[in-house]
C-alpha positions as CSV (number, residue, x, y, z in Angstrom):
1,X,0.0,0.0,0.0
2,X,1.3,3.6,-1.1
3,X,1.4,6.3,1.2
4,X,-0.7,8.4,-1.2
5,X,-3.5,6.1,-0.7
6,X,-3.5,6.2,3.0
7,X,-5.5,9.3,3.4
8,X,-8.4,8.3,0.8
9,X,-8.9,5.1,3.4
10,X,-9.7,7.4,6.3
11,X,-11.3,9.9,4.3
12,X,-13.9,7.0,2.7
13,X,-14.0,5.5,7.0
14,X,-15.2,8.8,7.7
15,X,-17.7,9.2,5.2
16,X,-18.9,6.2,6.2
17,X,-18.6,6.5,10.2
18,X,-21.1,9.3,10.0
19,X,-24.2,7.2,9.3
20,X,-23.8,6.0,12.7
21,X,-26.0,9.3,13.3
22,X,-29.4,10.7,12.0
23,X,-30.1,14.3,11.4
24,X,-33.3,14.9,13.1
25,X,-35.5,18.2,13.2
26,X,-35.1,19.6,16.4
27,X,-31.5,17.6,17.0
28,X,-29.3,14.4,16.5
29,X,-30.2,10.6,17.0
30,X,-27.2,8.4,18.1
31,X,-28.4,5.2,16.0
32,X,-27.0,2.3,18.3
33,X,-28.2,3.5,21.6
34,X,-30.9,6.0,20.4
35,X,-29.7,8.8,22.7
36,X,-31.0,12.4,21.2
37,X,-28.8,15.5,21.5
38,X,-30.8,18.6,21.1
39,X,-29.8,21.5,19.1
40,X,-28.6,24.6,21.0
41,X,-26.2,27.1,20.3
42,X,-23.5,25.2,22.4
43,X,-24.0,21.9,21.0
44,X,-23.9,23.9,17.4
45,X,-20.6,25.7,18.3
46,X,-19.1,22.4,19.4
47,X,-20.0,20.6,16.2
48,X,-18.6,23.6,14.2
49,X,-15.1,23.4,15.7
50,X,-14.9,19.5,15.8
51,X,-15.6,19.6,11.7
52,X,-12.8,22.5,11.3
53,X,-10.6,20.2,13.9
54,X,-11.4,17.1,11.9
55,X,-10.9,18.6,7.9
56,X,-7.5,20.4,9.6
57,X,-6.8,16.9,10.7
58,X,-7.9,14.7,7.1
59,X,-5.4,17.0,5.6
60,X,-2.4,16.2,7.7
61,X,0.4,14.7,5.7
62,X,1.2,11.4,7.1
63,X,4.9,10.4,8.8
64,X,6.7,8.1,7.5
65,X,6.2,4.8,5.5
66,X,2.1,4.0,5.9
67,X,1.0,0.7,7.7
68,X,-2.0,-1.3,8.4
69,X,-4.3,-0.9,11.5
70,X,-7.3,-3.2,12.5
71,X,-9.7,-2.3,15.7
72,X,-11.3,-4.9,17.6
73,X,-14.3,-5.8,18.6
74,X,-15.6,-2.0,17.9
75,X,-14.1,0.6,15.1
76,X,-12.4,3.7,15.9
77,X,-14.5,6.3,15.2
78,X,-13.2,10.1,13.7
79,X,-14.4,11.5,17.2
80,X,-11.9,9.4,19.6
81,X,-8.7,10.8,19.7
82,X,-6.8,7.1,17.8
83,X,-8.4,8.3,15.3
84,X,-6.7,11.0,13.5
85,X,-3.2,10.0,15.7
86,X,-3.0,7.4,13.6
87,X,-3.9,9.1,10.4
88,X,-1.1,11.5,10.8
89,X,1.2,8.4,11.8
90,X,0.7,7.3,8.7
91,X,-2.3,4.1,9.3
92,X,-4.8,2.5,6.9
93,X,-7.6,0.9,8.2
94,X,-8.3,-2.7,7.3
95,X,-11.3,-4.5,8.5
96,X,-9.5,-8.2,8.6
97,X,-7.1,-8.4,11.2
98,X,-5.1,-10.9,9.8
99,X,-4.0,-8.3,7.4
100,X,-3.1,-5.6,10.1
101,X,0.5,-4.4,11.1
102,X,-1.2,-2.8,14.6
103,X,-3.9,-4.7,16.1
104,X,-5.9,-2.6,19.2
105,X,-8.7,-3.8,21.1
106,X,-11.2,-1.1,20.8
107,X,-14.5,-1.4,23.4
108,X,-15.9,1.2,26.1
109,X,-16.7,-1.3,27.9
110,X,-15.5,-0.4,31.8
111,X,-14.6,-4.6,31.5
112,X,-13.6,-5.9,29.0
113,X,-11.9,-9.1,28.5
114,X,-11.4,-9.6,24.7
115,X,-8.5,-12.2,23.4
116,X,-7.2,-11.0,20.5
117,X,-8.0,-12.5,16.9
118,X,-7.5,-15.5,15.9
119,X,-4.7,-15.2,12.7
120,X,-3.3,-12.5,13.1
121,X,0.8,-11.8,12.0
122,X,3.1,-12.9,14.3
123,X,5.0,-9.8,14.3
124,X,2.0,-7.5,14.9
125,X,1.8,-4.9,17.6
126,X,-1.3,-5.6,19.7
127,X,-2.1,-2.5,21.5
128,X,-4.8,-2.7,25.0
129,X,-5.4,-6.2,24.9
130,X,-3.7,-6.6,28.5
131,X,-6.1,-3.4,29.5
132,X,-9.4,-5.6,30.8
133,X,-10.5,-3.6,33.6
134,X,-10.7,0.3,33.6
135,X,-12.7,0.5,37.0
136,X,-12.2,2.9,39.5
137,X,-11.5,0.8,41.9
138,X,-9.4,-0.8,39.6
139,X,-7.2,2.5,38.6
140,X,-6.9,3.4,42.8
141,X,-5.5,0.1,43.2
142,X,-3.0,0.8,40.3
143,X,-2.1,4.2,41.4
144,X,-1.1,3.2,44.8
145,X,1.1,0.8,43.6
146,X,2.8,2.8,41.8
147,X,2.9,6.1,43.8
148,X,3.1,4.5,47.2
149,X,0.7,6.4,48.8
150,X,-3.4,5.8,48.1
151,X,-6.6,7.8,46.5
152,X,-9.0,5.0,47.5
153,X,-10.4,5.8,51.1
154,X,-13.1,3.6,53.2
155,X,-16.1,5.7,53.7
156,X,-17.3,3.6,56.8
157,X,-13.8,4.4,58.3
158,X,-13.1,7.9,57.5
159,X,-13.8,11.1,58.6
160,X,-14.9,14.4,56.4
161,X,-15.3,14.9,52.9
162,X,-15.2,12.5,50.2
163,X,-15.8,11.9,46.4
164,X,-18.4,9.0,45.6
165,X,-18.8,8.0,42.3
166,X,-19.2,5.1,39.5
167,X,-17.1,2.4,38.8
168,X,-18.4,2.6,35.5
169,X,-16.4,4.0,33.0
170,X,-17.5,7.8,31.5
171,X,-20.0,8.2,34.2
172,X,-18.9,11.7,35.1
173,X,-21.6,11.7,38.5
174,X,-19.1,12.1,40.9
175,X,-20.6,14.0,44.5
176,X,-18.9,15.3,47.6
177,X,-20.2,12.5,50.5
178,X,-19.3,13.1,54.6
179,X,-18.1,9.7,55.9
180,X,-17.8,8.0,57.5
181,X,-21.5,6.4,55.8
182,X,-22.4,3.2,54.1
183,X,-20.7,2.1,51.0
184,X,-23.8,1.8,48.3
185,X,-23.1,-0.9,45.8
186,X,-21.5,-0.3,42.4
187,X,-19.8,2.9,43.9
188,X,-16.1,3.6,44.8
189,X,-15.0,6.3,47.4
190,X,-11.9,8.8,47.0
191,X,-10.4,11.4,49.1
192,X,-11.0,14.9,47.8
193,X,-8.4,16.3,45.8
194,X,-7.8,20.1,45.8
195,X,-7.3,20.8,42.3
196,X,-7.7,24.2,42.0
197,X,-5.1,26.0,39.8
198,X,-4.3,29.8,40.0
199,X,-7.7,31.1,39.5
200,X,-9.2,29.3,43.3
201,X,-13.0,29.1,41.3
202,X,-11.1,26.9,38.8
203,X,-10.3,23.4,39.1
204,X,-7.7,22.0,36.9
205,X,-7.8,18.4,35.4
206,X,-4.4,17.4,33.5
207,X,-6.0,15.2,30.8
208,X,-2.9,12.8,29.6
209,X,-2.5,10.8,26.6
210,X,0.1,8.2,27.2
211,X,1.6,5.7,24.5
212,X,3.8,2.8,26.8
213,X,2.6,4.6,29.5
214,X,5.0,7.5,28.8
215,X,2.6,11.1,28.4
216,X,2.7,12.6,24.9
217,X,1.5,15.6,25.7
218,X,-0.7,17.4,28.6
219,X,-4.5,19.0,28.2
220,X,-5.1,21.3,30.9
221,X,-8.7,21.4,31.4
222,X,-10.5,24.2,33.4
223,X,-13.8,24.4,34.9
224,X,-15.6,25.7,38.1
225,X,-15.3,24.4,41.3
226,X,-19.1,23.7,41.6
227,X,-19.1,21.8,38.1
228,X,-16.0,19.6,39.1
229,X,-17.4,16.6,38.0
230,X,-19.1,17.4,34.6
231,X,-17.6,17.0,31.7
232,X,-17.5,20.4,30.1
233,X,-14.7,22.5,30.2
234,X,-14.6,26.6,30.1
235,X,-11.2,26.5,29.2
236,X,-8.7,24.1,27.9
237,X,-4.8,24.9,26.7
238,X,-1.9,22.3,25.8
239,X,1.2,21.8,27.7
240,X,5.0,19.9,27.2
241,X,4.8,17.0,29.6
242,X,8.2,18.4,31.0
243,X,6.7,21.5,32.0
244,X,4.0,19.6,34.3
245,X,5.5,16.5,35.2
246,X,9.1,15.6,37.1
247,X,10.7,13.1,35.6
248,X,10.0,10.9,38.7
249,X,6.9,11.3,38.4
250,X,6.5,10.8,34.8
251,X,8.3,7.2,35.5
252,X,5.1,6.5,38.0
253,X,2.7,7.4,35.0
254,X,4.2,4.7,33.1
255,X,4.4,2.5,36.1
256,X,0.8,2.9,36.7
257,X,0.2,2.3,33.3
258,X,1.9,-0.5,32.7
259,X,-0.3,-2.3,35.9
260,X,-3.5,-1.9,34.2
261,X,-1.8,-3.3,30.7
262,X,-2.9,0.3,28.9
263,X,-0.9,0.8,26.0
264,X,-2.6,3.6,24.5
265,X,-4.8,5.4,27.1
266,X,-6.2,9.0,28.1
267,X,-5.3,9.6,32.3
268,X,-7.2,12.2,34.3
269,X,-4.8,13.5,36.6
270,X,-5.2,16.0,39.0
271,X,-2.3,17.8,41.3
272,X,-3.6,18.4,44.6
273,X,-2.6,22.1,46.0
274,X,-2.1,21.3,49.4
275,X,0.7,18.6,49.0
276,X,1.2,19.0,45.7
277,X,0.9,15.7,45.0
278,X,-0.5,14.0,42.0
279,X,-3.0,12.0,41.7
280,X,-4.6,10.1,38.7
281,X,-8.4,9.4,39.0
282,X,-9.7,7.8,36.2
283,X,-7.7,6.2,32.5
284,X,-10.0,5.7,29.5
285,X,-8.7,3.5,26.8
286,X,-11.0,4.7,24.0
287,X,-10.4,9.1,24.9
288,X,-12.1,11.4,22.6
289,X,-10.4,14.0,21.8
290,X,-8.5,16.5,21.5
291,X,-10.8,18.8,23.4
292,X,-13.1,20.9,21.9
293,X,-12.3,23.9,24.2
294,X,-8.3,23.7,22.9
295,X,-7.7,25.8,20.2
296,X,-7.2,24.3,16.4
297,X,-3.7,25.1,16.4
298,X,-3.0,23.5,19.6
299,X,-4.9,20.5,18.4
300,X,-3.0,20.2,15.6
301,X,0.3,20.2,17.3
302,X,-1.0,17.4,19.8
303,X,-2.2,15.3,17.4
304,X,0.9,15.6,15.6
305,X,3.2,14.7,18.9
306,X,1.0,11.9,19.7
307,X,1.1,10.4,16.0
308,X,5.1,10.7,16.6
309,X,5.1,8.9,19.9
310,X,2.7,6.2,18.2
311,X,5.2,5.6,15.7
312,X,7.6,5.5,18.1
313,X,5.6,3.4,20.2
314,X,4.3,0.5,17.4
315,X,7.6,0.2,16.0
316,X,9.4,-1.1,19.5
317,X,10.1,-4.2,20.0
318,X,7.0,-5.7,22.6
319,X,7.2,-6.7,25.5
């Protein structure tokens, strides 16, 4: 396959990709779970700058020699950040594994134990297929392990404030509890982190993409104090990894990482500004992305470090 024809694959995936919605009157239908997003100026505004985002990003020349790329059990869709890091890396999508260079199990399934194909080359790179549980009990566990010190807390034990929430991946309904009180089922207890940046009416979340657990780049996402837990953002703006993380603590990213078997993975990580210590809270394996909030520019330059380290990362040897 010539690199020249690399680009017409995702352009023709895209096409195709966005039948997965239905343009309705008043707004838009989600096919395969028939959730309706209403039409307001917001929700207009964000579409507007995700098509710039994506057209900027169709039009990225690819690095390097192209290669194949299969997703399994679900495709990569032009919304989740994969999508155009591996364009700009230079990736064709095949739909038959057995024909793929990079093999990644794809599902946003908070569990998810998939095996991969059946095959496949022996020399491919499989990418997440270790990553089966994304939990947040799961993730605490991981992060004390590799930090040494915990986020998990026991809400019939402790004393004052603390965040409740889902174990279920992309939830976002995390609420301030006072413990100690009873531990409801299918919910996972954290202590409070105080992640307020400069502005004290601001919290920050340090949104990481990691390839081999090392961070590509940083997304430092603003919003107010009282809307902690949603997930919109009044502000968003890029940062170097080296200007927000210490090396030692970069090495505990990709310790943590490396626990939960996430290859390729978005962390939410939030400093605290009473110790200043870091603490990661949740890792999605399928990120959207890049925010809408961030600027195209910036965009572009993220998705451009993040196809670099994927090259980077798919042409090591495994293991």
């Amino acid at each position: 396959m010539d690199a020249e024809s690399t680009p017409r694959a995702f352009h023709a995936e895209g096409r195709n990709w966005f039948r997965d919605f239905r343009i309705g009157v008043t707004g838009l239908v989600v096919k395969k779970t028939g959730a309706r997003v209403p039409y307001s100026p917001s929700v207009i505004a964000d579409l507007l700058a995700w098509f710039r985002f994506f057209f900027a990003a169709k039009a990225m020349a690819p690095l390097g020699a192209p290669f194949t790329i299969a997703f399994t059990p679900e495709r990569a869709r032009p919304w989740y950040l994969i999508w155009p890091t591996v364009h700009a890396a230079g990736g064709r999508l095949v739909k038959d594994a057995a024909q793929a260079d990079v093999v990644m199990h794809f599902d946003d399934a908070t569990f998810s134990p998939n095996p991969p194909p059946a095959g496949i080359k022996a020399d491919a790179r499989l990418i997440n297929f270790g990553c089966r549980d994304v939990s947040k009990s799961k993730v605490a566990e991981a992060f004390e392990a590799a930090f040494g010190y915990p986020l998990a807390i026991d809400p019939a034990t402790y004393v004052g404030p603390a965040v409740e929430k889902s174990e279920i991946n992309g939830a976002h309904d995390g609420r301030i509890v006072q413990c100690p009180t009873l531990a409801l089922r299918g919910r996972t207890y954290q202590r409070v982190v105080d992640a307020r940046g400069q502005n004290p009416e601001l919290v920050e979340d340090l949104r990481t993409p990691t390839l081999g657990g090392k961070p590509a780049c940083v997304f430092i996402k603003r919003r107010p104090v009282t809307k902690r837990f949603a997930n919109a953002n009044s502000e968003v703006e890029m940062a170097r990894v080296e200007a927000i993380f210490s090396a030692d603590e970069m090495a505990k990213i990709e310790d943590f990482a490396r626990r939960l078997g996430l290859d390729w993975g978005g962390l939410d990580v939030l400093r605290d500004k009473g110790d200043g210590r870091l603490y990661i809270v949740d890792a999605n394996k399928t990120d959207m992305g890049p925010p809408i909030a961030l600027p195209l520019s910036d965009k572009l330059v993220a998705t451009r470090l993040l196809a670099t380290a994927f090259r980077e990362f798919v042409s090591r040897p495994a293991g």
